[in-house]
C-alpha positions in Angstrom: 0.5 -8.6 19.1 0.7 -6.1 16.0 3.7 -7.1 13.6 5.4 -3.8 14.0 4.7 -3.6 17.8 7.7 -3.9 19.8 9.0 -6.9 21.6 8.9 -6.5 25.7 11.2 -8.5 27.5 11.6 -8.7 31.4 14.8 -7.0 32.8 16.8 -10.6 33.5 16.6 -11.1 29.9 20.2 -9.6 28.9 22.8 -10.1 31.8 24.6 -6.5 31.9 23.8 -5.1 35.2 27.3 -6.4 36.5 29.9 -3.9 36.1 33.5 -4.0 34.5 36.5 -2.4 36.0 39.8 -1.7 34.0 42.2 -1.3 36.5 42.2 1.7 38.9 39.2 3.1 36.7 35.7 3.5 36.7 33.2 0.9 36.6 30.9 0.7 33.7 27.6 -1.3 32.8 28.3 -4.5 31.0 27.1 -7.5 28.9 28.1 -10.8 28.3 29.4 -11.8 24.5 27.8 -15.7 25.9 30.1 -17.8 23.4 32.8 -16.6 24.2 32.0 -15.7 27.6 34.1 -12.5 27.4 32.6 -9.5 29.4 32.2 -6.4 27.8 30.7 -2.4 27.8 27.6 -1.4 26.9 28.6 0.9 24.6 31.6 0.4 22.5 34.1 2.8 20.2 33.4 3.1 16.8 36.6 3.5 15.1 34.5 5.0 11.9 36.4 8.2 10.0 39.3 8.0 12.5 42.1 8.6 10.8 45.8 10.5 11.4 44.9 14.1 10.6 43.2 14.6 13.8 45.1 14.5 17.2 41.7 14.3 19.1 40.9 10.7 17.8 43.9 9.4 19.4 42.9 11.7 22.6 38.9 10.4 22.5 40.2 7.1 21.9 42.7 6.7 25.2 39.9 8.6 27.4 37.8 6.0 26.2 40.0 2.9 27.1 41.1 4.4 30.2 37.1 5.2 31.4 36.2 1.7 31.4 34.6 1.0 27.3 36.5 -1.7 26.2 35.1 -2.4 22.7 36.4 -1.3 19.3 34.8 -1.7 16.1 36.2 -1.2 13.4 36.6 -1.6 9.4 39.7 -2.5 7.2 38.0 0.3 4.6 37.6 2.7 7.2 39.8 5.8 6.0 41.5 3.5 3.7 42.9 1.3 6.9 44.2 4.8 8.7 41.8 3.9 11.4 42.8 0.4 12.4 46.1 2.1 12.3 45.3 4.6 14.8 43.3 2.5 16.7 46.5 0.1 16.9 48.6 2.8 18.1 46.8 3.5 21.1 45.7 0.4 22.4 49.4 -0.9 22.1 50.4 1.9 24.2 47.7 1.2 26.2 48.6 -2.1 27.0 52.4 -1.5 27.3 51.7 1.8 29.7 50.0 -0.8 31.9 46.1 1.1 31.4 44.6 -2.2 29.9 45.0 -5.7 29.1 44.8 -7.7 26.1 42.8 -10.1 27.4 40.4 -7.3 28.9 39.9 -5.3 25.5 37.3 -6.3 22.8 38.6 -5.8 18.6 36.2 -6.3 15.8 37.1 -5.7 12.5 35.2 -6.0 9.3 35.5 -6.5 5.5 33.6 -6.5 1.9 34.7 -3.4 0.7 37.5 -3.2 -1.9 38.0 0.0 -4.0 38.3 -1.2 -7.9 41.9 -0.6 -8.3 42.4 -3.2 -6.0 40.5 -6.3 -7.2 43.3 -7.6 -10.2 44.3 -10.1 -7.4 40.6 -11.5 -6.9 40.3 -13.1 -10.2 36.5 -13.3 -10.4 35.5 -13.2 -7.3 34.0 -9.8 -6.6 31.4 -7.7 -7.4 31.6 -4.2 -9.2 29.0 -2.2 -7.7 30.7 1.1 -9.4 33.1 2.6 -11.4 35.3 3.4 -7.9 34.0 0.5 -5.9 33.3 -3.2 -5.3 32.7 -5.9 -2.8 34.1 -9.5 -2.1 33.8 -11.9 0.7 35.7 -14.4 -0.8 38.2 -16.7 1.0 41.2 -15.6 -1.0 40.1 -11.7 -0.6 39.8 -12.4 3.7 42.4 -14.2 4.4 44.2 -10.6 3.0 41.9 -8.7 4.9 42.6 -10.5 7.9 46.4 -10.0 7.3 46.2 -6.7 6.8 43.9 -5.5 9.5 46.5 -7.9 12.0 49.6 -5.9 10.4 48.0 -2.4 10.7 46.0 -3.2 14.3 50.0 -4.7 15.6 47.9 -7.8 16.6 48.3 -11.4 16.7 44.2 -11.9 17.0 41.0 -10.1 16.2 38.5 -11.3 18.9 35.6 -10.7 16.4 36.0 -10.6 12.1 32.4 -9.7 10.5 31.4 -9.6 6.8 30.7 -6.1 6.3 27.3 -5.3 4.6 27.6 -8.8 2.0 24.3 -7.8 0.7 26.1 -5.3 -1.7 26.7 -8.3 -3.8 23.3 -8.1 -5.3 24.4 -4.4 -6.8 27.0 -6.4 -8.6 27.2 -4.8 -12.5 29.8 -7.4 -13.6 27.8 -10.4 -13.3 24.5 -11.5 -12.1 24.1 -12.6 -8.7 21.1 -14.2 -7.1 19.7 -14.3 -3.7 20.5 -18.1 -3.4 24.1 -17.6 -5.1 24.6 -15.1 -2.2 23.6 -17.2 0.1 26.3 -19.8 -1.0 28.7 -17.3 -1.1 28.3 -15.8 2.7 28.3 -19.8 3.5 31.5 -20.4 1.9 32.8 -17.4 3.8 31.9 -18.7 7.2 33.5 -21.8 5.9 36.2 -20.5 5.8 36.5 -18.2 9.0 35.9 -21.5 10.6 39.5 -22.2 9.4 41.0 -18.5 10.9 39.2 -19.5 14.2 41.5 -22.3 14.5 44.6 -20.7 13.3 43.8 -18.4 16.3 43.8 -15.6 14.2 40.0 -15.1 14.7 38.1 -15.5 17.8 34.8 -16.1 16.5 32.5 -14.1 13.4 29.8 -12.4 12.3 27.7 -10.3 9.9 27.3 -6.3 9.7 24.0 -5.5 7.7 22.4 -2.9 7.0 19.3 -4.9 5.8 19.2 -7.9 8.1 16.7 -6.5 9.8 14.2 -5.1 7.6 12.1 -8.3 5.9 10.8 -5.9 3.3 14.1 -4.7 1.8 15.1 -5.8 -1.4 18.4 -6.8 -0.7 17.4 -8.3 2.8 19.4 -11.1 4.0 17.8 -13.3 6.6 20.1 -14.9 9.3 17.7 -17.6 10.1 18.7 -18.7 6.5 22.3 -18.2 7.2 22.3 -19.8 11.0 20.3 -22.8 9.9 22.6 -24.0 7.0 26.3 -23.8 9.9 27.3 -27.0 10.9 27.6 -27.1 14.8 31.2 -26.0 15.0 30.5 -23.4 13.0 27.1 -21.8 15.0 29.5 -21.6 17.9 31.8 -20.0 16.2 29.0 -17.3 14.5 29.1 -15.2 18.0 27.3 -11.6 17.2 26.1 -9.5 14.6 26.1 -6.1 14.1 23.3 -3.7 12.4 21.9 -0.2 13.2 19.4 0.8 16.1 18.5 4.3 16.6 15.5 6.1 17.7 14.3 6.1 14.0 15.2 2.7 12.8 13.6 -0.1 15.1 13.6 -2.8 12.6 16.1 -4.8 15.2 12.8 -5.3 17.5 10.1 -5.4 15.3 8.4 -8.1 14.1 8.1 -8.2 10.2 4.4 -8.8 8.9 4.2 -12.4 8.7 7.3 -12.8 10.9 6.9 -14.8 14.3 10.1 -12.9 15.7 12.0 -10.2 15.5 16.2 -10.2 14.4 16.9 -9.6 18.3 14.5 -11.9 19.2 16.2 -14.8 17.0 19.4 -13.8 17.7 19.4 -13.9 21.6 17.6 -17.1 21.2 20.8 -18.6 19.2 23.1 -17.1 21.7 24.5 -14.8 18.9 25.2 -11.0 20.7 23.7 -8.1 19.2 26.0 -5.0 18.5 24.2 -1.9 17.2 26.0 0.9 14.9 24.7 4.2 14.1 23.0 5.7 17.1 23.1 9.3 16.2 22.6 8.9 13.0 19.7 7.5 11.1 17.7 7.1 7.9 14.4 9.2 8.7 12.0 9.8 5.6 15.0 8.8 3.4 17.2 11.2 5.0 20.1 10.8 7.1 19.6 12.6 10.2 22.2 13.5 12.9 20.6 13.0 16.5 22.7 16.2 18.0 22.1 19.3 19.4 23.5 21.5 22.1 22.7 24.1 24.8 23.8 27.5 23.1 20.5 28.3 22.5 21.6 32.1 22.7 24.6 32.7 20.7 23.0 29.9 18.2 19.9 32.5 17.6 22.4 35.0 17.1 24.6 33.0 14.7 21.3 32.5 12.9 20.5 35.8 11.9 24.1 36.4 10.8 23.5 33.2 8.3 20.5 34.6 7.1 22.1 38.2 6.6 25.3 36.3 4.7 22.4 34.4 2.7 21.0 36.9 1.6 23.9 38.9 0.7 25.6 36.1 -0.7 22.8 35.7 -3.6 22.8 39.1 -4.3 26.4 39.1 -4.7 26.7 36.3 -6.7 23.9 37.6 -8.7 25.7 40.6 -9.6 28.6 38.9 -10.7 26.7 36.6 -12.7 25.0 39.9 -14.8 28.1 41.3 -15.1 29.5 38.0 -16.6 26.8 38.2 -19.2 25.9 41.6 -19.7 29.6 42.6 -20.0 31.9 40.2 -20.3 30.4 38.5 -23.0 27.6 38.6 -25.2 24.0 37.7 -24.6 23.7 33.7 -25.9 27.4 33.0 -25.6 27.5 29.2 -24.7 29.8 30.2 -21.3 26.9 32.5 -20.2 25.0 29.4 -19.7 27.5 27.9 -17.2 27.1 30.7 -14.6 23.9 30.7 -13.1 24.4 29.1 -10.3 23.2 32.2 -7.7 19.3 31.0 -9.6 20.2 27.3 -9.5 20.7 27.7 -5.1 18.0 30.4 -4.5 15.5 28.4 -5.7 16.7 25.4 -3.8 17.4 27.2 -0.6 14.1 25.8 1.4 15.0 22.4 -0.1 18.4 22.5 1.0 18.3 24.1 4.4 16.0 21.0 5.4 18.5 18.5 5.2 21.8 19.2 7.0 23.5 16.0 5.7 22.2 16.0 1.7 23.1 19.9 1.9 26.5 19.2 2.5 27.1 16.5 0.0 25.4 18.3 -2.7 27.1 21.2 -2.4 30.5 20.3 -2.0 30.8 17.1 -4.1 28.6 17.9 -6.7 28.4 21.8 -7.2 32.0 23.0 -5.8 33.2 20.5 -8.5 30.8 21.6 -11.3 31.9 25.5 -10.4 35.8 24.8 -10.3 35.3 22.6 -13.7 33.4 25.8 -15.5 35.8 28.4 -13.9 38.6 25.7 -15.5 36.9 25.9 -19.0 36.7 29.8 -19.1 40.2 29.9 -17.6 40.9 27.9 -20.6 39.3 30.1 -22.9 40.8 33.1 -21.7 44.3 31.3 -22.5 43.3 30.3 -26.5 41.7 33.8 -26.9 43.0 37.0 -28.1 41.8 39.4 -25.5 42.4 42.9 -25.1 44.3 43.8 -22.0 41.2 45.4 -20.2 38.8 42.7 -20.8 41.2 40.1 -19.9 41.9 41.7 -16.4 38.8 41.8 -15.4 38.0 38.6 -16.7 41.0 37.4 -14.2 39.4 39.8 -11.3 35.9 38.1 -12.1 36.9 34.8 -12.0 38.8 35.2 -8.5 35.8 36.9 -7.1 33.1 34.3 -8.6 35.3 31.6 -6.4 35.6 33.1 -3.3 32.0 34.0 -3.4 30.3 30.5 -4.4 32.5 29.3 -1.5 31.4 31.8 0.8 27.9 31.0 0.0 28.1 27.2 0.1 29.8 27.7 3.0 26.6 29.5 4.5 23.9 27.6 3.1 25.4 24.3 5.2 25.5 26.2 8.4 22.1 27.3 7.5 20.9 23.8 7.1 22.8 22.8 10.6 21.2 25.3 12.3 18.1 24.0 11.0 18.9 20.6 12.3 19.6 21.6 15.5 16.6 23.7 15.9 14.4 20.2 14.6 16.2 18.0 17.3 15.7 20.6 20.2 12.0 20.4 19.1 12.7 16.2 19.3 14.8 16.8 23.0 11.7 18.4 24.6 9.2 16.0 22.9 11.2 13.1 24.5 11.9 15.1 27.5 8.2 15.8 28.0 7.2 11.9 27.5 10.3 10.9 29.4 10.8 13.2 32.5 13.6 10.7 33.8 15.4 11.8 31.0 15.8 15.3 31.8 18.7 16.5 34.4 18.6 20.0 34.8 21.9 19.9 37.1 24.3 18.5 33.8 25.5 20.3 30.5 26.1 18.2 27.7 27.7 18.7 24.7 24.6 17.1 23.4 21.8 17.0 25.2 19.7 15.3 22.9 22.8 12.3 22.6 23.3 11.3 25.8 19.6 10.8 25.8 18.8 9.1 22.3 22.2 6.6 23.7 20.0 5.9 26.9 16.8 4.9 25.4 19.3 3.1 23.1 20.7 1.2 26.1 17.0 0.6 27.7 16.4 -1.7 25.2 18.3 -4.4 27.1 18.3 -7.2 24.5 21.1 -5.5 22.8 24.3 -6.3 24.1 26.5 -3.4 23.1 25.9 0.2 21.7 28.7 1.4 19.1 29.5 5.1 18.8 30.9 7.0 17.1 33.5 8.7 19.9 36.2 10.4 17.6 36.3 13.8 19.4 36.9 13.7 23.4 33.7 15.6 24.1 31.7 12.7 22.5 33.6 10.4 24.7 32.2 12.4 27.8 28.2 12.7 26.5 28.8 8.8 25.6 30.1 8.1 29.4 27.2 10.1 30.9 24.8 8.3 29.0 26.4 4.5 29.9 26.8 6.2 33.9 22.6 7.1 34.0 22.0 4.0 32.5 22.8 1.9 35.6 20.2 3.3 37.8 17.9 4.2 34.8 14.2 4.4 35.4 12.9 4.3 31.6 9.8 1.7 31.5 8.9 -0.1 28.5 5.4 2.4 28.7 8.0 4.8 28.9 10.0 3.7 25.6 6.7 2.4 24.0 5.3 6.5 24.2 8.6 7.3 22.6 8.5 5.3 19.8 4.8 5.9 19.1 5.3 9.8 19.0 4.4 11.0 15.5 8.1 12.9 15.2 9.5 9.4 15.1 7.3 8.2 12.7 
């Protein structure tokens, strides 16, 4: 077998063909969490950027309960703890309104990540990875995790606590940590989870990483390493991991070069249940990519040339404004003529931009919106200290108010420029899969997002992992999310089937 090839395993492998019913409501598929024998969905709730300003997370998140998917995963750093919040809010409704049980619903929280203002308390036992952020998996720093997420959740127990991402360690700036001196630390965690498991607090633990699977990464962590060193109490008590799986990233079933299994492979052998995160969302060619599209293929064409018109007259605009700055508001080689070029700086990005929907966004709001409001500040400044003559300092005023509203405008339609782009790549990826997996394809159905629901089922043919997590904050994700976990029962997809998938030369 070829290192990279993936691992084929017969459909007994994974018990999840039963089904779970909450209640009065639909059935879904399930798997088995085997040490703690607790039954769960195939796909689970991600409770990532939930948060209070949004009345639909609360609404995706009771459709979701009440349709059968009874895991939630969550993060004490998720929107700064809003979204255990939320997430604690509706399920304790749930339960009291009679929808669910305790006993029948699935929590998993995480920590590691501490913003900087917040480490005084740890002594020095963190790691500064920046000047905003840091990491710790120290006892003293999860125990108040723990407390916290319990407080916020309005919960007595988390059935599953994870160290989130404890490979960030190695970034640390304020001190130099090894491999091995990781390793110790991650084993003195567990050490002391072991301790939460009997308070009760805890029903059993586990590691999110976004590099246990991928031998070749610098800051891999290997969980053989980790498993091996657990005193027998403490492997039953290391229940599941959690690391991403998407059409893109397949490290989860590959075998390394030089490795005789795979993470899933070495997991399921250890009894330890696999949860994968980011399914519509993956590193591809060092860009994150979102797995969406939809079916306005009409009104998006349209929508289209309107982005291209406001483009176009967007950088002319801008242009103009920037000439007039420093034609004739001020002199030729005047340093603040130098801060307003920005309509040359994004033309001649544009092709670079429109190709990556998520980098676009980023760039452009937290890094040139900022740089723009920061050099509009200066000259507002300078307008202040200087004696200006009426005229020149109203239109000065008029300029600046004008070179705002049309940066935004334009930043606004390069990122819909770049989504469109997006969505026209992934309906190219839609009919590539659809083409090398008919079974896919329903032509009865309308999805918010085609291309989901069918990225989520290949996800869920790969039967060695026990639970999908997705991110489900808008109702309409919910539905594409149920329609994928509904197809799955019955679904016909053939290892050929996802072996011609992953060999396609889009995904590679």
């Amino acid at each position: 077998m070829f290192p990279n090839q993936a691992i084929k395993f017969p459909k007994h492998f994974v018990q999840f063909r039963k089904s779970f019913s909450i209640l009065n409501y639909s059935s879904v598929p399930t798997s088995t969490i085997i040490k703690t024998g607790q039954i769960v969905s195939r796909l689970g709730f991600g409770g990532y950027r939930i948060n209070w300003n949004d009345d639909r997370h609360n609404t995706a998140l009771e459709r979701a309960i009440k349709s059968g998917i009874n895991v939630i995963d969550t993060s004490t750093h998720f929107e700064f703890g809003e979204s255990e919040e939320v997430i604690g809010k509706v399920l304790n409704n749930a339960i009291k309104d009679g929808i669910v049980t305790r006993e029948g619903v699935v929590i998993i929280s995480k920590a590691g990540y501490v913003n900087i203002t917040d480490t005084t308390h740890l002594n020095d036992s963190f790691a500064k990875i920046n000047d905003k952020s840091a990491h710790s998996i120290s006892p003293e720093f999860l125990n108040k995790q723990i407390s916290e997420s319990l407080s916020r959740l309005n919960l007595e127990k988390l059935d599953i606590f994870m160290l989130n991402n404890p490979e960030r360690i190695l970034q640390a700036k304020n001190k130099y940590i090894s491999i091995s001196n990781l390793y110790d630390e991650i084993e003195r965690a567990l050490n002391y989870l072991d301790e939460e498991v009997t308070k009760g607090r805890i029903g059993g633990y586990g590691i999110n990483s976004n590099s246990m699977a991928i031998s070749t990464a610098s800051d891999h962590i290997s969980l053989p390493k980790i498993f091996e060193k657990l005193s027998n109490p403490s492997k039953k008590n290391f229940v599941a991991i959690q690391t991403p799986f998407n059409l893109f990233e397949r490290d989860l079933i590959q075998r390394g070069i030089g490795q005789t299994c795979s993470l899933a492979e070495y997991a399921k052998s250890n009894d330890i249940f696999i949860f994968t995160n980011r399914p519509l969302q993956s590193m591809a060619g060092g860009n994150i990519r979102k797995l969406v599209n939809n079916n306005e293929r009409d009104s998006r064409d349209l929508f289209e040339n309107q982005i291209i018109d406001n483009l176009t007259n967007g950088l002319q605009r801008l242009d103009q404004l920037e000439s007039e700055f420093s034609n004739e508001l001020f002199p030729s080689g005047h340093p603040l003529t130098t801060k307003f070029l920005w309509s040359q700086i994004l033309s001649q990005n544009l092709s670079r931009l429109s190709q990556n929907h998520f980098a676009a966004k980023y760039y452009l709001e937290k890094q040139v919106k900022p740089a723009i409001t920061k050099d509009l500040e200066f000259l507002c400044d300078y307008m202040k200290n200087t004696a200006l003559d009426e005229e020149k300092g109203s239109r000065l005023q008029s300029w600046v108010m004008n070179y705002q509203m049309e940066t935004q405008s334009l930043i606004d339609s390069i990122i819909s420029y770049a989504n469109i782009n997006l969505l026209n790549s992934n309906d190219e990826l839609d009919s590539i899969i659809t083409y090398l997996a008919p079974s896919l394809y329903s032509e009865t159905v309308q999805y918010h997002s085609p291309l989901s629901v069918k990225v989520l089922r290949i996800n869920l043919a790969n039967q060695i992992i026990g639970c999908v997590l997705v991110g489900m904050r808008k109702p309409e994700y919910v539905q594409d999310s149920l329609s994928a976990l509904e197809l799955s029962e019955d679904d016909y997809l053939t290892i050929e089937a996802l072996d011609d998938i992953y060999a396609s030369p889009i995904l590679q």
